[in-house]
C-alpha positions as a Markdown table, in Angstrom:
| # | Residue | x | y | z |
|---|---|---|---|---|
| 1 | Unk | 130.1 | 12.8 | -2.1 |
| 2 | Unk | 130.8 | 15.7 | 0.1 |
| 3 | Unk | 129.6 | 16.9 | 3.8 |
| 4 | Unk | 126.1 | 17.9 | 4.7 |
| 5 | Unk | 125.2 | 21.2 | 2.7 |
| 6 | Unk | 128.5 | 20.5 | 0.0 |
| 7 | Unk | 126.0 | 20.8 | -2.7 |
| 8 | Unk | 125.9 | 17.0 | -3.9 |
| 9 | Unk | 122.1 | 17.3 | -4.9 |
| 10 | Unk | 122.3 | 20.4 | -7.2 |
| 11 | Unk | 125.8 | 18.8 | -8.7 |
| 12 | Unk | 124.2 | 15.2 | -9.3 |
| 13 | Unk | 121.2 | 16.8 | -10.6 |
| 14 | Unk | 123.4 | 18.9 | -13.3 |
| 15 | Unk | 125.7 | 16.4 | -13.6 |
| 16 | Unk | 122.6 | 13.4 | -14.5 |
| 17 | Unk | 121.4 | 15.8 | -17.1 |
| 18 | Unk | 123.8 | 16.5 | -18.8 |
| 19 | Unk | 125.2 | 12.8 | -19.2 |
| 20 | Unk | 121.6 | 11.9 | -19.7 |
| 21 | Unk | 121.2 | 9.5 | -17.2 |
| 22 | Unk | 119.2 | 9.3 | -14.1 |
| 23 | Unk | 119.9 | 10.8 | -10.9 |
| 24 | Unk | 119.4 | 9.0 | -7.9 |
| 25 | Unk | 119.6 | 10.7 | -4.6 |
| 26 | Unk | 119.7 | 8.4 | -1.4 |
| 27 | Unk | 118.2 | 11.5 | 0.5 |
| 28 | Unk | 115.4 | 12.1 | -2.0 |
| 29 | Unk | 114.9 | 8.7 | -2.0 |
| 30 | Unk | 114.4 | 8.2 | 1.7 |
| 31 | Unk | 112.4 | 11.3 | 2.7 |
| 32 | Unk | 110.2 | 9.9 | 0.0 |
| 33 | Unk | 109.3 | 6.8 | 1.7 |
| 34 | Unk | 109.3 | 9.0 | 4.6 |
| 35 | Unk | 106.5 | 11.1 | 2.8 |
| 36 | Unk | 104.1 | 8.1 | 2.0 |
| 37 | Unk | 104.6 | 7.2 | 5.4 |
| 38 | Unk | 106.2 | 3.3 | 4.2 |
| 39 | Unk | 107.1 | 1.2 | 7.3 |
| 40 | Unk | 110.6 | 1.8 | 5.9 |
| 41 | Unk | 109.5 | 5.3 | 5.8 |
| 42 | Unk | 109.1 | 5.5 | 9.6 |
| 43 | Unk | 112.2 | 3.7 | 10.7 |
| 44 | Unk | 114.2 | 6.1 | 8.2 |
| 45 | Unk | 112.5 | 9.1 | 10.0 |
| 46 | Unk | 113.2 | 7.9 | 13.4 |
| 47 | Unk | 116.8 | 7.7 | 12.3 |
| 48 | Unk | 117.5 | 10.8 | 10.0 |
| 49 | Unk | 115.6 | 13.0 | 13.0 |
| 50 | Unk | 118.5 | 12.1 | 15.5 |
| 51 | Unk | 121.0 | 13.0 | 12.8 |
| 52 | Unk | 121.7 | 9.7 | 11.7 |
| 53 | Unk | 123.1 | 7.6 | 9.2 |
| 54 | Unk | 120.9 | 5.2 | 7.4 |
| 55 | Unk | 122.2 | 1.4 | 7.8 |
| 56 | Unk | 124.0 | 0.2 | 4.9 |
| 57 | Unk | 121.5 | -2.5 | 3.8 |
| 58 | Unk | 118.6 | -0.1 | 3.8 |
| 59 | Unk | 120.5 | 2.3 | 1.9 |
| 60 | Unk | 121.4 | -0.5 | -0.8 |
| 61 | Unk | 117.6 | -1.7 | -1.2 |
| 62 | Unk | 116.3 | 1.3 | -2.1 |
| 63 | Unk | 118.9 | 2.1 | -4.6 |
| 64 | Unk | 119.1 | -1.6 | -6.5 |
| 65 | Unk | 115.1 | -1.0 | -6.1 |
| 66 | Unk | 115.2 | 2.3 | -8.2 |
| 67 | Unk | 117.8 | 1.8 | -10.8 |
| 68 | Unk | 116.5 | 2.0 | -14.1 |
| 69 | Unk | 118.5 | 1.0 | -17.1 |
| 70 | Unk | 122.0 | 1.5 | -17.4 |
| 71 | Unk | 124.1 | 4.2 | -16.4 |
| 72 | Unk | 122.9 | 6.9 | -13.0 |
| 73 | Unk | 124.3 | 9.3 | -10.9 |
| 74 | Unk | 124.9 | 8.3 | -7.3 |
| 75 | Unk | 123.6 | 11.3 | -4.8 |
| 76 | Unk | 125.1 | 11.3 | -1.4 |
| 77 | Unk | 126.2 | 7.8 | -1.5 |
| 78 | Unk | 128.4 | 5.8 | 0.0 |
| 79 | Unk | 128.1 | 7.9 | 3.3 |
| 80 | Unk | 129.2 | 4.9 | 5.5 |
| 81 | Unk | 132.6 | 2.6 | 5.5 |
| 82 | Unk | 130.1 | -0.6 | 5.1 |
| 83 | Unk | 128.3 | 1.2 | 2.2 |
| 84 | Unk | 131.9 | 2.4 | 0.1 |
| 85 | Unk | 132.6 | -1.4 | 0.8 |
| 86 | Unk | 129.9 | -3.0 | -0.3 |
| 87 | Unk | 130.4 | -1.0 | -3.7 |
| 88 | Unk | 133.5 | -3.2 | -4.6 |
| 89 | Unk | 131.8 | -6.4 | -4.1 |
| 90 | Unk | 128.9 | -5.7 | -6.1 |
| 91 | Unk | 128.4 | -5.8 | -9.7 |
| 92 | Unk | 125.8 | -3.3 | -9.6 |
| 93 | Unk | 127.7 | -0.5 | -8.3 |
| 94 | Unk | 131.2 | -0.9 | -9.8 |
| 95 | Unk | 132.0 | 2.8 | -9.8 |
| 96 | Unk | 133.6 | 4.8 | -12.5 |
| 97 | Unk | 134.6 | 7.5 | -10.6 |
| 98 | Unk | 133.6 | 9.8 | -7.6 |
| 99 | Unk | 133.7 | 13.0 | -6.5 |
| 100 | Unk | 134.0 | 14.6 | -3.2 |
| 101 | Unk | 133.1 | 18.2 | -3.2 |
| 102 | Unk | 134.9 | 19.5 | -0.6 |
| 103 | Unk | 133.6 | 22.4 | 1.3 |
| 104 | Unk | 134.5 | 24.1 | 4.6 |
| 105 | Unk | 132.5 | 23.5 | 7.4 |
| 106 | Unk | 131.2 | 26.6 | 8.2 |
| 107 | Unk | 130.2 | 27.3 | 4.5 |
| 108 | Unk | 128.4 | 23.9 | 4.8 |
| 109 | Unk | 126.3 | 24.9 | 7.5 |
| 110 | Unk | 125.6 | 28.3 | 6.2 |
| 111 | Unk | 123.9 | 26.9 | 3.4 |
| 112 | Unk | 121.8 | 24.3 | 5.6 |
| 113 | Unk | 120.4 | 27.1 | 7.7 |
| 114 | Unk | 119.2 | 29.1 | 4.6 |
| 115 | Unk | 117.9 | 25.7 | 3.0 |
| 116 | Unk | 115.3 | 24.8 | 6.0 |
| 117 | Unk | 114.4 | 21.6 | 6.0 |
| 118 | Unk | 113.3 | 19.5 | 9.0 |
| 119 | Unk | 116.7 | 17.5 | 8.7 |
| 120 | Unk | 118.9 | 20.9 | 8.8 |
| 121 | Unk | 117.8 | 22.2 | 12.7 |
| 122 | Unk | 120.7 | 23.7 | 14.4 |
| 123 | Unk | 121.5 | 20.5 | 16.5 |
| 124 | Unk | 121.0 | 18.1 | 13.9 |
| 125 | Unk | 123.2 | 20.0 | 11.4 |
| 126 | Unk | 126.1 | 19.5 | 14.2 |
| 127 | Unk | 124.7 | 15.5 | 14.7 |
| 128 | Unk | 125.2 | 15.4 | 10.6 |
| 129 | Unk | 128.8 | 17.1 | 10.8 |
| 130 | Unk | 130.0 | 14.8 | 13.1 |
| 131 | Unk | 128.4 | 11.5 | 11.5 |
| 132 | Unk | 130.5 | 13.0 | 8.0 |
| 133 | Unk | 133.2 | 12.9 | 10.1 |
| 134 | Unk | 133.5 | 9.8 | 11.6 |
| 135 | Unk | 131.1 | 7.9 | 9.0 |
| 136 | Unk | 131.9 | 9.3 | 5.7 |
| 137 | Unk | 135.4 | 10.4 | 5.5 |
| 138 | Unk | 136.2 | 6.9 | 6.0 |
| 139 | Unk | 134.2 | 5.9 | 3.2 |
| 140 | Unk | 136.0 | 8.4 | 1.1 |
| 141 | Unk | 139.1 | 7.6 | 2.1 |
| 142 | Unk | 137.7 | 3.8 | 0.7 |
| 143 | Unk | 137.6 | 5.1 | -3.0 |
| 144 | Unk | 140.8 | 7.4 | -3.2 |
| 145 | Unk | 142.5 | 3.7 | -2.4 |
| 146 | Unk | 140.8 | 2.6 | -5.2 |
| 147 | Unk | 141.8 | 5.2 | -7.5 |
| 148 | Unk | 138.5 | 6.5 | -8.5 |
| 149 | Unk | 138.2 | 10.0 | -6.0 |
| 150 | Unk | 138.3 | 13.3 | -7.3 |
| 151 | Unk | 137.9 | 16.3 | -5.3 |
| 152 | Unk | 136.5 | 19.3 | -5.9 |
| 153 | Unk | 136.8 | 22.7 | -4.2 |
| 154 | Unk | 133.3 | 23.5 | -3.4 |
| 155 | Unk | 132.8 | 26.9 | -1.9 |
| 156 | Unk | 132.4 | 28.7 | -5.2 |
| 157 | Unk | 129.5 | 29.2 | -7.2 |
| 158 | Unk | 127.2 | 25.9 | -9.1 |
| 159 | Unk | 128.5 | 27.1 | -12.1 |
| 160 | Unk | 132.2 | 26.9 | -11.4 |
| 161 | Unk | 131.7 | 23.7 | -9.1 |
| 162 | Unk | 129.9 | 21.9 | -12.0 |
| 163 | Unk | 132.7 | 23.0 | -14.6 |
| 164 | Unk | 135.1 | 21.6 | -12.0 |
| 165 | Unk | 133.2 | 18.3 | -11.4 |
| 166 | Unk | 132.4 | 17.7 | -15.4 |
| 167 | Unk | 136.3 | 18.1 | -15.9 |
| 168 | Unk | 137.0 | 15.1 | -13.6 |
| 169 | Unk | 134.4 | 12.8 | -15.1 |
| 170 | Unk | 135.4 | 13.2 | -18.4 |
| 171 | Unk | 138.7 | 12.7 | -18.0 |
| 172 | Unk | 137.6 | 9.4 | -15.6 |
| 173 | Unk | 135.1 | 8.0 | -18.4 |
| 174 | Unk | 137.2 | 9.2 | -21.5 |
| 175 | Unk | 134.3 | 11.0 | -23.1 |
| 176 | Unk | 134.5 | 11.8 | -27.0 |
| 177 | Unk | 136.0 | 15.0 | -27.1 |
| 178 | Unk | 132.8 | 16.4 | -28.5 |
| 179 | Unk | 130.8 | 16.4 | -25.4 |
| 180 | Unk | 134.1 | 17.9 | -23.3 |
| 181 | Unk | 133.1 | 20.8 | -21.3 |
| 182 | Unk | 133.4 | 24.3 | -22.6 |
């Protein structure tokens, strides 16, 4: 977890391979169906282009509908209150940990302006910053109550961000010490 432009794609993606597991990003997920122009994929664009979250129950059905086996990665999700929520009540989701990379603002948006996709326009960026804000703290503040959140300082580099984030999940999952980071 983390706000817009924290790095959560690049970390899940790293993070996925080297648990080998599968990675799966609510964002990539959506501007998929987005991309093959789904009737999901329209009402998902209409909503992401105003800087918008994604209701809940969308979100969910399309990740139960692309799980695959056991063990994954969660990319940018829970982003809402209903969606952290809805993680506790459901089988499917029981969480082993999270993380929140935690980046400053202004670092956040640096990185969306040199990233340039259609979702990271000036005033959407500020729409997305203040949806984290209302929407998504909340949802973080869900799983630090249930003793799963880590944070981790962001700003640096992937490398040192990844090292940070791999420390937290093996302590979390109690991985055998050979596959502790280095």
């Amino acid at each position: 977890m983390g706000r817009p432009g924290a790095g959560k794609g690049t970390q899940a993606a790293l993070l996925a391979r080297r648990l080998c597991t599968q990675h799966l990003s609510t964002g990539a997920l959506l501007r998929h169906e987005i991309e093959i122009g789904s009737e999901l994929g329209l009402a998902v664009e209409r909503i992401v282009s105003g800087g918008r979250l994604v209701p809940a129950a969308l979100v969910i059905g399309i990740v139960q509908a692309n799980i695959r086996g056991e063990g994954y990665v969660l990319d940018g999700y829970p982003r809402t209150l209903a969606q952290a929520q809805g993680l506790f009540r459901s089988d499917l989701f029981m969480p082993d940990v999270a993380i929140d990379i935690d980046v400053a603002e202004d670092v956040a948006t640096a990185r969306l302006g040199a990233r340039g996709r259609s979702d990271d326009a000036h005033d959407v960026v500020a729409d997305r910053m203040l949806a984290f804000e209302r929407e998504t703290k909340p949802a973080i503040a869900v799983l630090e109550r249930e003793g799963i959140l880590h944070r981790v300082d962001g700003d640096d580099d992937a490398e040192s961000v990844h090292r940070r984030i791999w420390h937290a999940v093996v302590g979390s999952l109690r991985m055998p010490s050979s596959s502790a980071p280095r």
